[in-house]
C-alpha positions in Angstrom: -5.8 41.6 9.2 -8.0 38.7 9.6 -6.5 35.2 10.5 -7.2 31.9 8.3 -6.6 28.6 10.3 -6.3 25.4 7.9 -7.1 21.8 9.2 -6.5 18.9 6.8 -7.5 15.4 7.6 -7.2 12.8 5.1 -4.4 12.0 2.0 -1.8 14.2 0.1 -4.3 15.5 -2.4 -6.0 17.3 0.4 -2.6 18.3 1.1 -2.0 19.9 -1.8 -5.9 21.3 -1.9 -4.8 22.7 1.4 -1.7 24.5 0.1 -3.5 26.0 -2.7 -6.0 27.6 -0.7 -4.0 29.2 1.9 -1.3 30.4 -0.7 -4.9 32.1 -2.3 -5.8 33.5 1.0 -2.2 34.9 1.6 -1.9 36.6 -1.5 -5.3 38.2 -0.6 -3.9 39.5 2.4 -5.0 37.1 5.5 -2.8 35.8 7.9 -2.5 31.7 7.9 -2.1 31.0 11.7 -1.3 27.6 13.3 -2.1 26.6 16.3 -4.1 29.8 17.4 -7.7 31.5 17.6 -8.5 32.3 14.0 -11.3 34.3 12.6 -12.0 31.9 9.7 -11.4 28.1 10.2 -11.3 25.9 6.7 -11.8 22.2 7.2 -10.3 20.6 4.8 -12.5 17.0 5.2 -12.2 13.4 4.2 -14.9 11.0 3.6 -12.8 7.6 2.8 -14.0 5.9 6.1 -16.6 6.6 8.7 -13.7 7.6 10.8 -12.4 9.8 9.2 -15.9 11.9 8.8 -16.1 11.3 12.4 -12.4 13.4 12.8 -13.7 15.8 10.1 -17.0 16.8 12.6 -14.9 16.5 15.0 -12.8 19.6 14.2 -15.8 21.6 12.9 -16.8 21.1 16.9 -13.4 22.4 17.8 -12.7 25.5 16.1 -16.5 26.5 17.2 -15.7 26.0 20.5 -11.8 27.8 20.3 -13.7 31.0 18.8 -18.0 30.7 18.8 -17.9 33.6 16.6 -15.5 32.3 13.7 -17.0 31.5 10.4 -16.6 28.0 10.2 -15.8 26.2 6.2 -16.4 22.7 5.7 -14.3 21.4 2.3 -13.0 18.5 0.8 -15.0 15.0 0.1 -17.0 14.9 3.4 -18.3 18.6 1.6 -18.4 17.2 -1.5 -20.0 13.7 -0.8 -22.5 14.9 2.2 -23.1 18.6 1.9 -26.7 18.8 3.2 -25.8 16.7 6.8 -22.9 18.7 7.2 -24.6 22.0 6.3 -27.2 21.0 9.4 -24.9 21.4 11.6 -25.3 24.4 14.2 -21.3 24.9 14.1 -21.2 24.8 10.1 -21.2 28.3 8.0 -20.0 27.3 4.9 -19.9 24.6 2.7 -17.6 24.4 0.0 -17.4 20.9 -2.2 -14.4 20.0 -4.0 -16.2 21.4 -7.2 -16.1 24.8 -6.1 -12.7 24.8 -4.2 -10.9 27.0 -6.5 -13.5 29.5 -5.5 -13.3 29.2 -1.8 -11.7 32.3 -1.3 -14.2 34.4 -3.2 -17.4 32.7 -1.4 -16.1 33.4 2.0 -15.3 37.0 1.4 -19.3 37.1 -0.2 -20.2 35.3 2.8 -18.5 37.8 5.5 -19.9 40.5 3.0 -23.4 39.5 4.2 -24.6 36.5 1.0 -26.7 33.9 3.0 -26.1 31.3 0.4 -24.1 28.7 2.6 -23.7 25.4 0.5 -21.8 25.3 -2.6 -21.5 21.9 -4.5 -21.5 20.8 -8.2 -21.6 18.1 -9.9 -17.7 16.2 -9.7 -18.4 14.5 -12.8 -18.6 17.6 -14.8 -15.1 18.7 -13.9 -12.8 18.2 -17.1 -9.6 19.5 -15.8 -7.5 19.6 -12.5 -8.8 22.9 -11.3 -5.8 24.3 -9.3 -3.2 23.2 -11.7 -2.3 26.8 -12.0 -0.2 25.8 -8.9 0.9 22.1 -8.5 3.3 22.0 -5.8 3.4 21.9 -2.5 6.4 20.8 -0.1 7.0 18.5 2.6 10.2 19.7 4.5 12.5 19.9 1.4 11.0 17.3 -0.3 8.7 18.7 -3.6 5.0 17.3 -4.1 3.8 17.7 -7.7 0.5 17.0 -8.4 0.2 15.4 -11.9 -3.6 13.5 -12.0 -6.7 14.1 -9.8 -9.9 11.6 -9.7 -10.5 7.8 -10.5 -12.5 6.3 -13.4 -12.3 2.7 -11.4 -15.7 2.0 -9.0 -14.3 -0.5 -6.0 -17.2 -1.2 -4.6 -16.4 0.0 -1.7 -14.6 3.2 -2.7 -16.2 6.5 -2.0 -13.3 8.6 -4.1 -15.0 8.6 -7.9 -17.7 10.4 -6.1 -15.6 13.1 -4.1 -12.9 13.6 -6.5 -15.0 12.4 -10.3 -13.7 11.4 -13.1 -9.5 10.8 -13.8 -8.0 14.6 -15.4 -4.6 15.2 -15.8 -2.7 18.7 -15.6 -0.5 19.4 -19.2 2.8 17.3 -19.5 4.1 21.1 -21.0 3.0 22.1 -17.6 4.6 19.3 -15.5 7.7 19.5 -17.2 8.2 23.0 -16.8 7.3 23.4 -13.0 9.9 20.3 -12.6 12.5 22.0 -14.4 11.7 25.3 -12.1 12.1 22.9 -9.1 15.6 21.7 -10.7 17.0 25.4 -10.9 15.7 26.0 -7.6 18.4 23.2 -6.2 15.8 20.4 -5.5 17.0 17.1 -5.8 13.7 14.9 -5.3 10.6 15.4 -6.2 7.4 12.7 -5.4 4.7 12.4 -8.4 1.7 12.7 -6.8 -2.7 11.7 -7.7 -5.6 10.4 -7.0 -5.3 7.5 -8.8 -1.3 8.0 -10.2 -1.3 5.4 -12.9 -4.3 7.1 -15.0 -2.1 10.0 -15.7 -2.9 11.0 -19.4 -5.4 8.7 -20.1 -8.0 12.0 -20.9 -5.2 14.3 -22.3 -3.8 11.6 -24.9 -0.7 10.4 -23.2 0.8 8.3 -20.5 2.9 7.9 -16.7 5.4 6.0 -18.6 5.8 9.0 -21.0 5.7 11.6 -18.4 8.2 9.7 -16.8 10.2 9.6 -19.6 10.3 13.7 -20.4 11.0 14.0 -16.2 13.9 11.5 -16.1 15.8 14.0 -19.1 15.6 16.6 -16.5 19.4 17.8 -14.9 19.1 18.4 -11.5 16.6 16.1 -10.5 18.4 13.2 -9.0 15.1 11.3 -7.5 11.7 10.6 -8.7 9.4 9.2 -5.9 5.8 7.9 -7.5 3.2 8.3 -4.7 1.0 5.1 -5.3 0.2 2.9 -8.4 -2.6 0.5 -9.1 -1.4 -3.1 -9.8 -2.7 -3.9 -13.3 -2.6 -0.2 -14.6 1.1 -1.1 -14.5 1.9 -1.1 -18.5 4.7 -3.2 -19.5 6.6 0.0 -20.7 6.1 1.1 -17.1 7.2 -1.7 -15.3 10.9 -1.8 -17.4 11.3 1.8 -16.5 10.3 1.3 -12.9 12.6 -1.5 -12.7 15.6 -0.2 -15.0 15.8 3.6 -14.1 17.7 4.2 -11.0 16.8 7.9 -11.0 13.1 6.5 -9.9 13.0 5.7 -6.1 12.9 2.4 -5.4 10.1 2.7 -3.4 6.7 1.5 -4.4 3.4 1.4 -3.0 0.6 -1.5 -4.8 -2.4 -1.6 -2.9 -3.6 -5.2 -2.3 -6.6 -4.6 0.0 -7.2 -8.2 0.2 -5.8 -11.2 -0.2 -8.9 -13.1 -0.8 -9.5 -13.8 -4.9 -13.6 -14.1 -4.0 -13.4 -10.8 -1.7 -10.9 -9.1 -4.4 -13.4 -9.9 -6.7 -16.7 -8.5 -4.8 -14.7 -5.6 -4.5 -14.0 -4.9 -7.9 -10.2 -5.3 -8.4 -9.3 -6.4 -11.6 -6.6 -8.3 -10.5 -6.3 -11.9 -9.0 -3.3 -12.6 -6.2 -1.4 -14.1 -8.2 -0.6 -11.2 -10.6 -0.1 -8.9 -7.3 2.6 -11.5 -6.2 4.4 -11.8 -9.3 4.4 -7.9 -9.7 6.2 -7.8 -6.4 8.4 -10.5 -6.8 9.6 -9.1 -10.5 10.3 -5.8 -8.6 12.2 -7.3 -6.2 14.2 -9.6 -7.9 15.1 -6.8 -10.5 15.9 -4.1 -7.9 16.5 -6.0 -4.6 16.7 -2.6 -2.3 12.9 -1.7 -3.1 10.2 -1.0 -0.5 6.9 -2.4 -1.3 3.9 -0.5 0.9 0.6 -1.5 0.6 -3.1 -0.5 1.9 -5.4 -3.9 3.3 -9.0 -3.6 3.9 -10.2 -5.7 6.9 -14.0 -6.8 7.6 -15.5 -5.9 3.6 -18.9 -7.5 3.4 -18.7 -11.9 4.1 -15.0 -11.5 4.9 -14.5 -14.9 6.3 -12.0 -16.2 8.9 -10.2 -18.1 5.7 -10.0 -15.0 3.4 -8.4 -13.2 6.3 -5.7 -15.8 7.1 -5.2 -15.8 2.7 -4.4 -11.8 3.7 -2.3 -12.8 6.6 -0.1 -15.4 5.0 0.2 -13.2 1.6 1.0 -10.5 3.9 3.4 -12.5 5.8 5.0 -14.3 2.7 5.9 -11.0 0.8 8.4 -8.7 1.2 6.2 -6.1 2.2 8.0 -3.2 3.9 5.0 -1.5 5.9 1.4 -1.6 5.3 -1.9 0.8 5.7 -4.6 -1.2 7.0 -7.8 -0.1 7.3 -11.6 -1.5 8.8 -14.3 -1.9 6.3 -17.0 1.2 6.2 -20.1 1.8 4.2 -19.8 4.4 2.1 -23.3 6.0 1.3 -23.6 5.3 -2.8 -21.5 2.5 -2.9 -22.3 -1.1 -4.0 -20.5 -3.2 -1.2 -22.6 -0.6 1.4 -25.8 -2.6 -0.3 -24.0 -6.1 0.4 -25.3 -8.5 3.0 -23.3 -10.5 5.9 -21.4 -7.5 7.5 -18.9 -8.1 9.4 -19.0 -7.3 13.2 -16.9 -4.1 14.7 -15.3 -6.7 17.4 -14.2 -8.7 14.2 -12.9 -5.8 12.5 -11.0 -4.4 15.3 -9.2 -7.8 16.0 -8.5 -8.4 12.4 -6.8 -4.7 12.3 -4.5 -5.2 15.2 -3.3 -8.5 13.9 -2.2 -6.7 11.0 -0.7 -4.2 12.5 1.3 -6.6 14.6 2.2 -7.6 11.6 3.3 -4.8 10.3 5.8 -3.7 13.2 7.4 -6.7 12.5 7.6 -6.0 8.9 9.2 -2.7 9.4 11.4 -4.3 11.8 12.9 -7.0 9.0 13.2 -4.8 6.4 15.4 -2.6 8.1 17.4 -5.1 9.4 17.6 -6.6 6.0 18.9 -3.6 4.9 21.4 -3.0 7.7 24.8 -2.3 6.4 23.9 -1.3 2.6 24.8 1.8 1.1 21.9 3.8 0.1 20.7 7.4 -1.3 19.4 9.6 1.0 17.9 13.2 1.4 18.7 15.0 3.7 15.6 16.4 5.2 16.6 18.1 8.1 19.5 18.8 10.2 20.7 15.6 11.2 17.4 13.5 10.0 17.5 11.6 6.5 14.6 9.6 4.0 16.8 7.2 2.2 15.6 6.4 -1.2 13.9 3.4 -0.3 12.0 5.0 2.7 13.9 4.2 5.5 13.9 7.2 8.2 17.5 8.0 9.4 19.1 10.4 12.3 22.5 10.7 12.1 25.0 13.6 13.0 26.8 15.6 10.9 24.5 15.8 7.9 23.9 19.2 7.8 23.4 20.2 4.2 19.7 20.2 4.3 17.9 19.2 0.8 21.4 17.3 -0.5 21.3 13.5 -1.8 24.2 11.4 0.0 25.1 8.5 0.4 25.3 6.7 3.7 25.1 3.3 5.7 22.3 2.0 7.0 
């Protein structure tokens, strides 16, 4: 029996990518080993920063080394975005890009057969459907990921995704519904929504999130819905009541900002100003006063100034933000702010990220004190460790009833 060894780097979607192809490869008959030499290593990469390529070759360099004579499988958006650099590479066997993942087991298994074609890419904006949405869930501990949406039809300019993931398609609501109601009979009492780009949901299939929602919040069983991410002004008014009237939806919600800057939210192709993002908090807050707001900042895009980065600070600062992703400015090959003048210098980046996430600590910090005392819903995610329902990480003992919604005391 031949072993499979899966590395993912990057978000949930290559998550769930990841869970698709192993499930493939163990109904085929390989072994899907952790943590051990492997005949076969699939890297599952991500091209959203230089750093995260960087980790991506990094563990192509890796699994060479742990068995030289491995067939090595570089997948995901690095594959998808880069296939010719990557294929270069002494290390690299196979390269498989996101439009050709579905097939990954079957080009392998050519490939060990004796087939010397090596790089296998398409065009992403050809794809029409979510390719894999013959299974769309993959877990987390108890907690049920379902993937709804894949791709983006929005260009930030300094966004890399549109081209590694194409165009916005959404799986079937007949098909979402049902595998949620499976989950439901199965005893599951969350499940997290889950996409590239969350709130474009239905926009190619002739309906909407807010009417998804609606058809998943009917379901019995499900006690929780947790959204993974949604764009600030593809928030529909419909949406935003549900969000901020429907207790079965988590009240946790994560808006990226990425800048606080209106002149460097504008280079970047947000169609949003500050002011909407902070009333779009604020309503959220004021309507449901338990919710956790995350957010993702950029730091160092193109003519960032020392002013537009103490606008991000003090927004930052101002809001009740729970916890934040923040991230340094990269070119990405094919995108317009990679073409933009008066970079700013690593040094500058660096600093500007740790004040942030100095920040953030203490962010994290007054949120859960705020919340110290309250009564809240929580899953119980393993023995003794809980995820209340606005994000908070717990560990107390005597919660034993693994995958149960209780209440309990922060």
């Amino acid at each position: 029996m031949k072993k499979v060894a899966f590395i993912t780097i990057g978000c949930r979607s290559n998550e769930f990518d990841t869970h698709f192809m192993a499930h493939n490869f163990r109904q085929r008959g390989y072994k899907v080993v952790i943590d051990e030499p492997a005949d076969i290593y699939i890297i599952n990469t991500c091209s959203v920063t230089s750093g995260a390529e960087r980790s991506s070759r990094q563990f192509v360099y890796r699994s060479k080394r742990t068995n030289p004579s491995a067939v090595v499988v570089v997948t995901g958006c690095y594959a998808q975005t880069n296939p010719q650099f990557l294929a270069k590479l002494k290390e690299v066997d196979i390269v498989v890009g996101n439009t050709h993942k579905k097939d990954i087991l079957r080009i392998v298994e050519e490939y060990l057969e004796g087939r010397e074609e090596r790089v296998h890419v398409g065009n992403i904006f050809k794809q029409k459907e979510v390719e894999s949405f013959d299974v769309i869930t993959y877990f987390e501990k108890v907690r049920p990921f379902v993937k709804v949406q894949e791709g983006c039809n929005r260009f930030c300019t300094f966004c890399i995704i549109p081209f590694a993931r194409g165009k916005s398609r959404s799986v079937p609501k007949e098909k979402i519904i049902k595998e949620v109601e499976l989950l439901a009979d199965k005893g599951f009492k969350e499940i997290v929504l889950t996409g590239t780009q969350l709130t474009q949901y239905g926009l190619d299939i002739g309906t909407s999130l807010y009417e998804l929602l609606k058809d998943l919040l009917k379901i019995k069983g499900i006690e929780l819905i947790r959204l993974s991410s949604v764009y600030p002004s593809e928030i529909s008014s419909d949406l935003l009541n549900l969000l901020l009237t429907e207790e079965k939806i988590a009240p946790h919600f994560h808006i990226p900002l990425q800048s606080g800057s209106d002149r460097i939210l504008k280079l970047m192709k947000r169609d949003y100003q500050v002011k909407d993002y902070v009333s779009l908090v604020e309503r959220i807050v004021k309507n449901r006063p338990l919710s956790a707001i995350g957010t993702d900042v950029i730091v160092g895009f193109p003519s960032e100034g020392e002013e537009d980065f103490q606008l991000t600070y003090q927004l930052l600062q101002d809001l009740p933000i729970y916890y934040m992703h923040v991230f340094p400015y990269s070119d990405r090959e094919r995108t317009k702010a990679s073409a933009m003048k008066e970079k700013v210098s690593e040094k500058v980046k660096r600093e500007r990220v740790d004040i942030l996430k100095t920040l953030d600590s203490a962010k994290r910090e007054e949120f859960i004190r705020k919340n110290a005392g309250k009564e809240l819903r929580a899953l119980i995610i393993e023995e003794n460790e809980l995820l209340t329902e606005n994000y908070i990480k717990l560990r107390r003992e005597g919660y034993n009833a693994v995958g149960e919604l209780v209440r309990i005391r922060v």
